[in-house]
C-alpha positions as CSV (number, residue, x, y, z in Angstrom):
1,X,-34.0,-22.2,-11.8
2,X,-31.8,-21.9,-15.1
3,X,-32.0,-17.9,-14.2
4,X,-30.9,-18.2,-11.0
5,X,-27.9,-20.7,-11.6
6,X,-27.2,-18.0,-15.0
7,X,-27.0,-15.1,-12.1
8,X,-24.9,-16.7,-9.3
9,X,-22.3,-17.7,-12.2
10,X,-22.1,-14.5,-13.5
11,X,-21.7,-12.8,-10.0
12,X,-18.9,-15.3,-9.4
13,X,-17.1,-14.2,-12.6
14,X,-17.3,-10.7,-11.8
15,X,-15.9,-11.7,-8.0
16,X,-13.1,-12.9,-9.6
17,X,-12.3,-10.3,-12.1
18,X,-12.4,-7.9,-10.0
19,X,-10.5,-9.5,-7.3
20,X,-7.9,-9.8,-10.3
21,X,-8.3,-5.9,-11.1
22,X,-7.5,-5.4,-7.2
23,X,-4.7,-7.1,-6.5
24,X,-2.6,-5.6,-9.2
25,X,1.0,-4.4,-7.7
26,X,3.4,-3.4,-10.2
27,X,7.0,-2.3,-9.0
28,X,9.0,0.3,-11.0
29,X,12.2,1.3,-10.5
30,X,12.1,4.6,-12.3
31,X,14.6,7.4,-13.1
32,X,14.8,10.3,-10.8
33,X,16.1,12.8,-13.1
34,X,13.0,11.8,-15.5
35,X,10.4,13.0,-13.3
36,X,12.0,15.8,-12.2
37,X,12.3,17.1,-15.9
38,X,9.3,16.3,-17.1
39,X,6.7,18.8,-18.7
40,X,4.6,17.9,-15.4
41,X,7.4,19.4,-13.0
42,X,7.1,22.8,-13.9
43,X,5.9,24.9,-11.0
44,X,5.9,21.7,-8.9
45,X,10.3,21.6,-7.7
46,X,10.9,24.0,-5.5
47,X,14.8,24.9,-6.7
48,X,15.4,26.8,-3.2
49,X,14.9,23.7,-1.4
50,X,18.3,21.4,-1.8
51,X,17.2,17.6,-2.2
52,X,20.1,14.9,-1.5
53,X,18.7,11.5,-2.8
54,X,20.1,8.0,-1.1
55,X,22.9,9.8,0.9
56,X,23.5,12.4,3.8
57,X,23.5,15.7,2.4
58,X,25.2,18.9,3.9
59,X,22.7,20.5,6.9
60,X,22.3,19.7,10.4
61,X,19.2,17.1,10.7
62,X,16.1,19.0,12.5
63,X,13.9,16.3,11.7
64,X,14.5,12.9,10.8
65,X,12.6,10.4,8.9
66,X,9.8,12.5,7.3
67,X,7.8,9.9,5.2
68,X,5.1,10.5,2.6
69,X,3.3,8.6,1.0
70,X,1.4,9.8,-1.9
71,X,-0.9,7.9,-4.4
72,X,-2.7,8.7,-7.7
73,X,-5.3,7.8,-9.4
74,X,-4.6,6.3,-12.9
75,X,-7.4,7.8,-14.6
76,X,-6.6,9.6,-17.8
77,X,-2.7,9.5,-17.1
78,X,-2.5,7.1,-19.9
79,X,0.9,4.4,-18.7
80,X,2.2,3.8,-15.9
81,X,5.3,5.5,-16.1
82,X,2.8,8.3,-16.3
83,X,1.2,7.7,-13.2
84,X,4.3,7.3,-11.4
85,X,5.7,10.7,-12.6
86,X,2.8,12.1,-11.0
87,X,3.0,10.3,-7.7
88,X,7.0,11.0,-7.4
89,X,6.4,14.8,-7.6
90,X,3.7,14.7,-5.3
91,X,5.5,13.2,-2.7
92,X,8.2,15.2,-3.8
93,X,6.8,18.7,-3.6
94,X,5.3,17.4,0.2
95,X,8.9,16.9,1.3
96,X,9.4,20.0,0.2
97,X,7.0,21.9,1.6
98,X,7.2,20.2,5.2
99,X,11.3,21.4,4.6
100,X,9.8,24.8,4.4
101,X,7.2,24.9,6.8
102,X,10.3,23.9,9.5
103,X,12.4,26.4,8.0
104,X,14.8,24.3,6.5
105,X,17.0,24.3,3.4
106,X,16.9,21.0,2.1
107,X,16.0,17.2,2.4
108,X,18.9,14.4,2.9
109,X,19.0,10.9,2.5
110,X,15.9,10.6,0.6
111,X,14.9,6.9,0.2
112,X,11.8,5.4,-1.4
113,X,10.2,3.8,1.4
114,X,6.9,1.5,-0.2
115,X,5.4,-0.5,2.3
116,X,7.9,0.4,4.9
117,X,11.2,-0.9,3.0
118,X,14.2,1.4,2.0
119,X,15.4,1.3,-1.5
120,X,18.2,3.6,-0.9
121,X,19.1,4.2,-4.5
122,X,20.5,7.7,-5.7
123,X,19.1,7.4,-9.3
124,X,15.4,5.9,-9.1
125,X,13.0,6.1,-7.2
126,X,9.9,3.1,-6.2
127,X,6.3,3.4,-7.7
128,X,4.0,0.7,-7.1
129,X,1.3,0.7,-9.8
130,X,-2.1,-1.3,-9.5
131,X,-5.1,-1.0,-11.7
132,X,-6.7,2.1,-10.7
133,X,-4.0,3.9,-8.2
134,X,-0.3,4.6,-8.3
135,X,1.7,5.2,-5.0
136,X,5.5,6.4,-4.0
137,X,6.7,6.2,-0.8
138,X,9.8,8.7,0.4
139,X,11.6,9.2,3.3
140,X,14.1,11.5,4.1
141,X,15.8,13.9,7.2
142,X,14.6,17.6,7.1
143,X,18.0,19.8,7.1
144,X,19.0,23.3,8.1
């Protein structure tokens, strides 16, 4: 019996911790410009595609309200930050390339758009870190 109750504690405990692990949602508000300069950008940015962050840019809108939402896993990215860097130019480079597949020249009024809601700033961008995955949310209007 002593085995038994030693068990069903021990499952509980690990029911708990891991819920805890789980339900980790950390917001970051983190420099554009950062990512886009960092080591991990090279080869990523596409310079031939024009990207207007939290305003209109020039262009005539051929398709508005692109969203992506791309997450990473935080394995061996070491911080957060880190994480969120890679999540930013993953959605980033999938504006980018859905700009290109349309034949466009550029994205406008790019907004972070987590769960739905628009943080329309023109200097950082969202990232929502948990314990094992990193996400970033954009939305932004495809331009010609």
């Amino acid at each position: 019996m002593p085995g038994k109750i030693s068990i069903v504690c021990f499952t509980a405990v690990l029911a708990v911790a891991s819920t805890q692990a789980h339900a980790r949602d950390t917001r970051y508000d983190l420099p554009i410009t950062q990512a886009l300069t960092a080591p991990e950008a090279a080869g990523i940015v596409d310079p031939s595609i024009k990207m207007t962050f939290g305003r209109r840019g020039p262009g005539q809108v051929i398709l508005a309200d692109a969203v992506t939402n791309k997450k990473t896993s935080r394995v061996g990215k070491g911080s957060d930050e880190k994480a969120c860097v890679w999540a930013f130019l993953s959605a980033y480079k999938q504006l980018q390339q859905r700009a290109k597949e349309l034949g466009g020249t550029g994205v406008s009024n790019i907004v972070s758009y987590y769960k739905k809601n628009v943080n329309a700033s023109t200097v950082n961008y969202e990232c929502h870190a948990g314990a094992f995955v990193t996400g970033v949310a954009l939305r932004g209007d495809i331009v010609r």
